[in-house]
N, C-alpha and C positions, 0 to 999 in steps of 0.2 A: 504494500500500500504506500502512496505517495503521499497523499493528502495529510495533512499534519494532523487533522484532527479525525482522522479514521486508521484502526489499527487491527492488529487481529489478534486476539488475544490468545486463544487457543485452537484446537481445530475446528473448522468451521461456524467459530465463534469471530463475532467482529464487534468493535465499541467505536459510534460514533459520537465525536463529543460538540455538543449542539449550544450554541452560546445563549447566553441568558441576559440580553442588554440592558445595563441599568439596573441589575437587580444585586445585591447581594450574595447572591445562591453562584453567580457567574458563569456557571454552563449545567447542561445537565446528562448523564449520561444514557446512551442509548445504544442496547445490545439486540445484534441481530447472528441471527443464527441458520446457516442456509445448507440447501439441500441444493439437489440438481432440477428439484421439481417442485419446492416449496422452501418459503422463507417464514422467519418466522420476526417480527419486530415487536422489541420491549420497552418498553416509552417514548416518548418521542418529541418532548419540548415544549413548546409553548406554538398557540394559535396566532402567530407573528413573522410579517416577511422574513427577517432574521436569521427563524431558528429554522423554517419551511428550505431557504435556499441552503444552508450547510446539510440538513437532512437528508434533500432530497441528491444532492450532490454525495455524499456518503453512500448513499444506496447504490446509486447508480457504478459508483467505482466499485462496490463491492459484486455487481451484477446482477442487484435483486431485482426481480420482476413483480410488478407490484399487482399482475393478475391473479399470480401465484401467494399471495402473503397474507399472514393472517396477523393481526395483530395481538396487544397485553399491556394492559395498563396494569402498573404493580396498585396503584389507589387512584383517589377520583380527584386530585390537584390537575389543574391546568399546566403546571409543568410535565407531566407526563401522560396526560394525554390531549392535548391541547389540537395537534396535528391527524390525531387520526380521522375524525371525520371527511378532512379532506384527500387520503391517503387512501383510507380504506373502497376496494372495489368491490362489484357488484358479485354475490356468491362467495362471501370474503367473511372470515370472524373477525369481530373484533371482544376479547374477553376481560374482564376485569373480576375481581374479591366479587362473593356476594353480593355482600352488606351494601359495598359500594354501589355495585352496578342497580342496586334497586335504590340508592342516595341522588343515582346522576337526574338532571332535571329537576330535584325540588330540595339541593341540598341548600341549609340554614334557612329555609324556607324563603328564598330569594333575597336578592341584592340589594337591599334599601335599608334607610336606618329604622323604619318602624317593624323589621322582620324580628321575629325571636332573639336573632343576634346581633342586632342594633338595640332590642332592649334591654338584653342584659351587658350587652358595651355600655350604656348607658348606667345602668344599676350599679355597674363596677369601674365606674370615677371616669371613663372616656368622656371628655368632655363632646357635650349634646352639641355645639357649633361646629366641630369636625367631624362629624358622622356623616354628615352625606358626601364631605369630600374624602373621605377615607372608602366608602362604598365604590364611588367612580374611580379612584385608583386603584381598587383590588385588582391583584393580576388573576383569579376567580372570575371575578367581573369582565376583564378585560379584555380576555384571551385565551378563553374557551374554545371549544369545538364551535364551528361552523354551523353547523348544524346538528338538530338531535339524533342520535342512532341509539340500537338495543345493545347493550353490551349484554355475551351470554357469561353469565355468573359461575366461577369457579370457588369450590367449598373444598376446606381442609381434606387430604388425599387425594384430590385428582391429579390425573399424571397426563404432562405432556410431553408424548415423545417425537423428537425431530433431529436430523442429523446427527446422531446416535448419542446424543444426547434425552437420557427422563427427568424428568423437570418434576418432582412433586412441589402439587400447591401444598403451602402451612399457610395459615391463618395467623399472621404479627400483627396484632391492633394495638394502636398505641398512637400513630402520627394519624391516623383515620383509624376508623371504627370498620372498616374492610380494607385496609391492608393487608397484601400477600406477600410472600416472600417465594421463593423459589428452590428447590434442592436435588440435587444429583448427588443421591449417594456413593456412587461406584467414583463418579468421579471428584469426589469431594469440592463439591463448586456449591456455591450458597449467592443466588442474585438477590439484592437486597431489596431492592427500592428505598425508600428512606427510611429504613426499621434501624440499619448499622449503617453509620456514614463514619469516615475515617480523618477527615481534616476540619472536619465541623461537627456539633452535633443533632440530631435531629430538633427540630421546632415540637414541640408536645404543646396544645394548647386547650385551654376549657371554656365552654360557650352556655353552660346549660349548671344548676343544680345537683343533677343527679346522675352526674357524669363523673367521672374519674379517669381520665385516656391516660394520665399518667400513670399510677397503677396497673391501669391497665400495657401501657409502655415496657413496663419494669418486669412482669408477668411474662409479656413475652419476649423482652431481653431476655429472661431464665429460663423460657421454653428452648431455646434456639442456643444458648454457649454452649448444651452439652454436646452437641452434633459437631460428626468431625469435619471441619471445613480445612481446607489448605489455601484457596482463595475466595474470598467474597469481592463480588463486584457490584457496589453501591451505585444508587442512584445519582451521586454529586461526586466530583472530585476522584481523589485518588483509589484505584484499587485497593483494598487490603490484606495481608500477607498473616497477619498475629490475630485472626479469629476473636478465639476465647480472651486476647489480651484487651482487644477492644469491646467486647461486651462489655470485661471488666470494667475496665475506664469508663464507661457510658453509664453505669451503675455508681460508680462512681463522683461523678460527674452530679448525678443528679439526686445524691445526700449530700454534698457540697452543698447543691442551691436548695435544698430544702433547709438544713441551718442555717444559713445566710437569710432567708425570709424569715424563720423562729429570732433571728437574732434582729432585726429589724423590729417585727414589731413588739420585740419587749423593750426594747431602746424606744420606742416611741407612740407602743399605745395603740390602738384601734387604728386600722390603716385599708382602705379599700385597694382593690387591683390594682387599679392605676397610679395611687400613690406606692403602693410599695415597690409594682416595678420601677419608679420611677430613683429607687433607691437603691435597685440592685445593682449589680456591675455587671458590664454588656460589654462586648465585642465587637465594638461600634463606634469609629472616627467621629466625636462629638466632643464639643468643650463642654456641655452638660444635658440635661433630657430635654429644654423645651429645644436641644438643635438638633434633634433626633429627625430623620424623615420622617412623616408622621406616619407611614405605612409600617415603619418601625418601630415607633409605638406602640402600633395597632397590635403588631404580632408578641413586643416584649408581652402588654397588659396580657394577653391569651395566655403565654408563657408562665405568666404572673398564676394567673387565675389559675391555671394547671398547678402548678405546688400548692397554692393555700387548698384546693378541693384534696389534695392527695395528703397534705399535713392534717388537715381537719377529720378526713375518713381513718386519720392514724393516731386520732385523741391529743396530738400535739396541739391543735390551735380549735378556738371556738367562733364562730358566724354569728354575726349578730345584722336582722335585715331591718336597718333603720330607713323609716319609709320611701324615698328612690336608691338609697345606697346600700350595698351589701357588706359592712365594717366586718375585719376579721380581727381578734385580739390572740396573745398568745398565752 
């Protein structure tokens, strides 16, 4: 392969790496896996000239035939399946998690600030004047599929077999509530999607109550370190090589930021979402939070809202729903 940003990783395995403009995230990865008579494509980037011209540029050097292709969205984010509506031909799958593919179309029950998850952005300190401009830059909002198709729904054990590669679905929810992962055990390969990412860590966010994605996160971090993997190939960024070491770190990772939030709001008291992430420390070129991009805001307070639901479900911290605001104390 010549192309700098298409490689091959193993046999008949290829990784196209699809930019992500403007975003943080920077590119996203996207594996295809070809036969002589069938391809098979695993995410595919965002619904944006951009990421359509590297993509399709990738394919084409790799020889895919895109009458012959079926697609896979690891979960229902716009960066990975943003492109397939326009990609996918006529007698063609396109598949996704469950959970997800019955979430595509009425996921957060739409894009506005009076949906579910503008009212409880709201309940949880996002200030009510940047809500509808934080809705119009979501890149959810923005750069989605083209239009609607049926994703057919894969459920914990299904096997896909293609160039002699078996793909079993697992079920990782935690960065969405149908997120899949991918495994070949003979050949010890684990495709992640964003369950294990190796130079960042996954976004884990809470929008709801009676949610817990991050537990739920952590659950299936420990479903998945004991299986033997030799290479995981994430959804962002680098390959990775140390499996179980990066589980570890990601477990890690996130009883770090769940003390740092206990230690926050007993240094100061009843603190909603928005204020506490506002406290946390972030990985984000800013001289303080109000210079934060405000889409990054958006995702900290999620971020935010995901540990205090996962500390509160852990008897560490108490809620308290003062009439628009949801105060957490420790």
């Amino acid at each position: 392969m010549t192309n700098q940003v298409t490689e091959k990783v193993l046999d008949s395995l290829y990784r196209v790496v699809v930019p992500l403009p403007r975003n943080p995230l920077k590119e996203v990865n996207c594996y295809v896996l070809a036969e002589d008579d069938r391809f098979l494509v695993i995410d595919t980037g965002m619904n944006r000239p951009e990421c359509r011209e590297v993509l399709t540029a990738g394919l084409d050097e790799i020889g895919v035939d895109l009458g012959k292709t079926d697609f896979l969205a690891t979960h229902l984010h716009a960066d990975h399946h943003g492109l397939i509506p326009d990609l996918l031909r006529p007698g063609r799958t396109a598949s996704m998690g469950a959970i997800d593919a019955a979430a595509m179309g009425r996921a957060h029950g739409g894009w506005s600030e009076d949906s579910p998850m503008g009212v409880y952005l709201r309940r949880s300190g996002f200030p009510p004047e940047e809500l509808a401009e934080s809705f119009k830059r979501h890149p959810g909002a923005r750069f989605s599929g083209s239009r609607h198709i049926d994703y057919a729904p894969l459920d914990e054990g299904d096997v896909i077999d293609i160039a002699g590669y078996r793909l079993e679905v697992i079920d990782t929810p935690g960065h969405t509530f149908g997120h899949i992962s991918l495994y070949d055990r003979a050949k010890r390969l684990f495709i992640a999607g964003d369950h294990i990412l190796g130079d960042i860590t996954p976004n884990i966010q809470a929008w709801a109550d009676d949610h817990d994605p991050l537990g739920l996160y952590l659950d299936s971090i420990a479903k998945v370190e004991a299986l033997d993997v030799d290479l995981c190939l994430p959804g962002h960024r680098s390959l990775i090589h140390d499996f179980k070491g990066r589980c570890r770190e990601l477990r890690e990772h996130h009883e770090v930021r769940g003390q740092e939030v206990v230690d926050i709001l007993r240094a100061n008291g009843g603190r909603n979402a928005y204020e506490t992430a506002s406290e946390m420390t972030w990985d984000i070129r800013a001289k303080s939070w109000e210079d934060f991009p405000i889409m990054q805001r958006w995702f900290a307070t999620g971020e935010a809202i995901a540990h205090l639901r996962w500390l509160e479900d852990l008897g560490e911290l108490q809620r308290e729903d003062a009439g628009e605001r949801i105060l957490y104390s420790a």
